[in-house]
C-alpha positions as CSV (number, residue, x, y, z in Angstrom):
1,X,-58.7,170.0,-115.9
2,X,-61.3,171.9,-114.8
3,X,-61.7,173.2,-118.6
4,X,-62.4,169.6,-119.7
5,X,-65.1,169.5,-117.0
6,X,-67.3,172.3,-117.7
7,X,-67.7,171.4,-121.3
8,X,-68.6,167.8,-120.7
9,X,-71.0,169.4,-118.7
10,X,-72.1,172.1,-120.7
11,X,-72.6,169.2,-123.3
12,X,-74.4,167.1,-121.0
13,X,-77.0,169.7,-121.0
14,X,-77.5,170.1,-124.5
15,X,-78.2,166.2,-124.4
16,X,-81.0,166.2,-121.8
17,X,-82.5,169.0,-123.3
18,X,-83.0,167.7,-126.5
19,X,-83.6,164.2,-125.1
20,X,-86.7,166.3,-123.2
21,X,-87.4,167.1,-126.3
22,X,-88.1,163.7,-127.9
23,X,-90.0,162.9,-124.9
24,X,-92.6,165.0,-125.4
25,X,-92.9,164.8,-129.7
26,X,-93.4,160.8,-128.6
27,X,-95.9,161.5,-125.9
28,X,-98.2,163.2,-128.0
29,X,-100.3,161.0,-129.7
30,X,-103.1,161.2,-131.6
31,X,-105.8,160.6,-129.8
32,X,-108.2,157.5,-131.1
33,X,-112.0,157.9,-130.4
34,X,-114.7,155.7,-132.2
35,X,-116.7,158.2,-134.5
36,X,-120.1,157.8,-134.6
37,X,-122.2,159.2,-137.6
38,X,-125.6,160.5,-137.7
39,X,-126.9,157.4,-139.8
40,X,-125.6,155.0,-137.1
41,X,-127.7,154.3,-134.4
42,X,-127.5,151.7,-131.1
43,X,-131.0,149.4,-132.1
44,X,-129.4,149.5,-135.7
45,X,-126.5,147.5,-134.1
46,X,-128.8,145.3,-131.4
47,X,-130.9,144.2,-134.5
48,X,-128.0,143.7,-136.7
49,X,-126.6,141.5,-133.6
50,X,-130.1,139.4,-132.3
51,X,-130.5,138.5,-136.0
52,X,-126.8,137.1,-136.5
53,X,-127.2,135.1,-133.7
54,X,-131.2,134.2,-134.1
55,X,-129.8,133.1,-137.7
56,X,-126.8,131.2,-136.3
57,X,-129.1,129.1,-133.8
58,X,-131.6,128.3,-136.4
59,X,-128.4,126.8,-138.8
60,X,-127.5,124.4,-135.8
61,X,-123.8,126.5,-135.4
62,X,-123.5,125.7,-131.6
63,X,-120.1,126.9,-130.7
64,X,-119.9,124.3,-127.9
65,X,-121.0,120.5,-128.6
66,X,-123.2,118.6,-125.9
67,X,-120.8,116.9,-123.5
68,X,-121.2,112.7,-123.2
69,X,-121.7,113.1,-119.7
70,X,-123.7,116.6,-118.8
71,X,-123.9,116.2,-115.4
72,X,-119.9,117.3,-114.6
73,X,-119.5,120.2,-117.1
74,X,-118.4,123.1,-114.6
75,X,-115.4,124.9,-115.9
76,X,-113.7,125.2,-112.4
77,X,-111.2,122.5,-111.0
78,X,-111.7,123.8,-107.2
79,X,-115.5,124.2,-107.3
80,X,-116.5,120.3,-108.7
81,X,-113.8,119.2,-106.7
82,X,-114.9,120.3,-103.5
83,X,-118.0,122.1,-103.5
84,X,-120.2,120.4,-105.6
85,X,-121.8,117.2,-104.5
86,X,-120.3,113.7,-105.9
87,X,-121.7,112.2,-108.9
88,X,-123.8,108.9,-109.2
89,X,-122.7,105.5,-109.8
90,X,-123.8,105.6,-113.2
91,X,-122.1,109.1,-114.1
92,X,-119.1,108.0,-112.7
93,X,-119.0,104.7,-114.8
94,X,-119.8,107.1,-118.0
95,X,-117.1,109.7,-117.0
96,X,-114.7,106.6,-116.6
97,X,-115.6,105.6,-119.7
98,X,-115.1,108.6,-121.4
99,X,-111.9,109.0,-119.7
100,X,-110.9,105.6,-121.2
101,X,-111.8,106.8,-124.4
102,X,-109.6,110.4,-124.0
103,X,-106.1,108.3,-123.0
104,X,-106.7,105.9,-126.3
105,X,-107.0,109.5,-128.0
106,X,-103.7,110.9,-127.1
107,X,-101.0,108.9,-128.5
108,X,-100.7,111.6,-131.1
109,X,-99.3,113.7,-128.5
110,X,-96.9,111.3,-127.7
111,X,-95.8,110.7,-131.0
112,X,-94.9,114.6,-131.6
113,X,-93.9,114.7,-128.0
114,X,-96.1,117.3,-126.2
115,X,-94.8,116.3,-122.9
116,X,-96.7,119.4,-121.2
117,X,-99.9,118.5,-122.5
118,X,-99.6,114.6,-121.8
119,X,-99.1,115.2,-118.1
120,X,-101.7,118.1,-117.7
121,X,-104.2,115.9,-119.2
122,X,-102.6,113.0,-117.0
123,X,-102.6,114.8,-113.9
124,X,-106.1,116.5,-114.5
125,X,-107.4,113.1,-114.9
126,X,-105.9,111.3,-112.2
127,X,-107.7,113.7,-109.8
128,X,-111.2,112.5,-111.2
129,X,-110.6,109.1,-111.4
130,X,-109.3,108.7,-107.9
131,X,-113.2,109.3,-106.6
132,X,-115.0,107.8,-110.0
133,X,-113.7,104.2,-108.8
134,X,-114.7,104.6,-105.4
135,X,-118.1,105.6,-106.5
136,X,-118.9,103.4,-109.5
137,X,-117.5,100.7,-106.8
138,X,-120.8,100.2,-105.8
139,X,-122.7,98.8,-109.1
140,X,-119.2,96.5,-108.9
141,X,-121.2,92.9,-108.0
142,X,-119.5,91.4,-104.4
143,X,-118.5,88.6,-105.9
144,X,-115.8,90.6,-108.6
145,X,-114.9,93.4,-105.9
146,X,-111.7,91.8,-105.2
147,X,-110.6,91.8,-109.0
148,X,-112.0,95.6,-109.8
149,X,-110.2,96.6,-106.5
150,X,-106.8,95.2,-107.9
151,X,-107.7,96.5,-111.0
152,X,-108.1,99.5,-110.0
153,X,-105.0,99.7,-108.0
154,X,-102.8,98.8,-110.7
155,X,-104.6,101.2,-113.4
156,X,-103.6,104.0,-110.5
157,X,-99.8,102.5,-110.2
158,X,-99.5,102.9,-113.8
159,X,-100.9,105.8,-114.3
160,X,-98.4,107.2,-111.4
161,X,-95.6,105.7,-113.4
162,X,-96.6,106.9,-116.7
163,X,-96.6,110.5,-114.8
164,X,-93.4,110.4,-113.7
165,X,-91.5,108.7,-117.3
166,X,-93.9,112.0,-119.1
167,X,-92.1,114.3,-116.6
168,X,-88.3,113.1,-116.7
169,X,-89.3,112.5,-120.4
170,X,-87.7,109.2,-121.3
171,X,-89.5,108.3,-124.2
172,X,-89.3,104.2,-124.6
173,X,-91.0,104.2,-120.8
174,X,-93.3,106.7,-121.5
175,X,-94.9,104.2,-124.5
176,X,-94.7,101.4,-122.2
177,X,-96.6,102.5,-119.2
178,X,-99.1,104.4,-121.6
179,X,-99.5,100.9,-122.8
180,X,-99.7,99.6,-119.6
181,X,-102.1,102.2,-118.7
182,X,-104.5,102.1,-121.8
183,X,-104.5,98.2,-120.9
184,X,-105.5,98.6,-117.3
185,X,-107.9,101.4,-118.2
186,X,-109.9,99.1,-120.5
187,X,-109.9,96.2,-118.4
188,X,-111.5,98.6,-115.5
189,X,-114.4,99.4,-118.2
190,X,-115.0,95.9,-119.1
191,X,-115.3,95.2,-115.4
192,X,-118.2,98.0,-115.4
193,X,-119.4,97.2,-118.6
């Protein structure tokens, strides 16, 4: 028995040694460095760099179009929502506007069924709209403020439904509180209009 042993362990050796081995052949890597030749200077590259871009301003090839609305451009959810001051009446009614305008836009990912990028845009736009309607409220005459309220109330009910048929997904109810939602939406903007 103890014959059996020793040579399992003798074996066991062997194994670790050469495994050691094939450690260190696979550690040793050649090591990568950026060359830099005599002809190659750093202005070479700054010029080569300031005249791409000079050249790709003066062709009109703005990587980012002007936004509708450039008064709420900033790039971070938790800074516009609670550090930056509220927008005016009139930015709110464009922004609502231009939210109107992005829900008639994605029924193409309803059709291929992007459920994640139907409720992120739902959800991220829920959040905005909330405050838009109480501040574009105000350009609201007295006389219709009962109507846009209810309006408004319902475009919020459907758009809470529409959340929830996106999340379970069930498809036919998704289509009809979209619907329902596009349809309130638009009524809301006529009411501003």
């Amino acid at each position: 028995m103890s014959f059996i042993f020793s040579n399992s362990t003798i074996f066991h050796t062997r194994i670790t040694a050469a495994h050691k081995n094939e450690l260190q052949n696979h550690r040793s890597f050649p090591r990568i460095q950026a060359t830099k030749s005599d002809q190659e200077n750093p202005t070479q590259r700054r010029s080569f760099l300031t005249s791409l871009l000079a050249t790709s301003v003066a062709l009109g090839l703005h990587a980012t179009p002007f936004a509708l609305a450039e008064n709420w451009g900033t790039r971070s959810f938790l800074r516009e929502r609670f550090f930056e001051p509220g927008l005016s009446p009139e930015d709110s009614v464009a922004r609502i506007r231009q939210t109107a305008e992005g829900l008639h836009s994605i029924r193409g990912m309803l059709e291929t069924m992007s459920w994640r990028y139907v409720l992120y845009y739902i959800r991220l736009k829920q959040a905005y709209l909330s405050q838009d309607m109480q501040t574009a409220m105000t350009m609201v005459p007295q006389s219709r403020r009962n109507s846009y309220i209810q309006t408004a109330n319902e475009l919020v009910d459907n758009m809470a439904e529409f959340d929830y048929y996106v999340r379970t997904p069930k498809v036919y109810e998704s289509y009809l509180f979209y619907e329902k939602t596009l349809k309130s939406i638009d009524d809301l903007v006529a009411m501003l209009a």
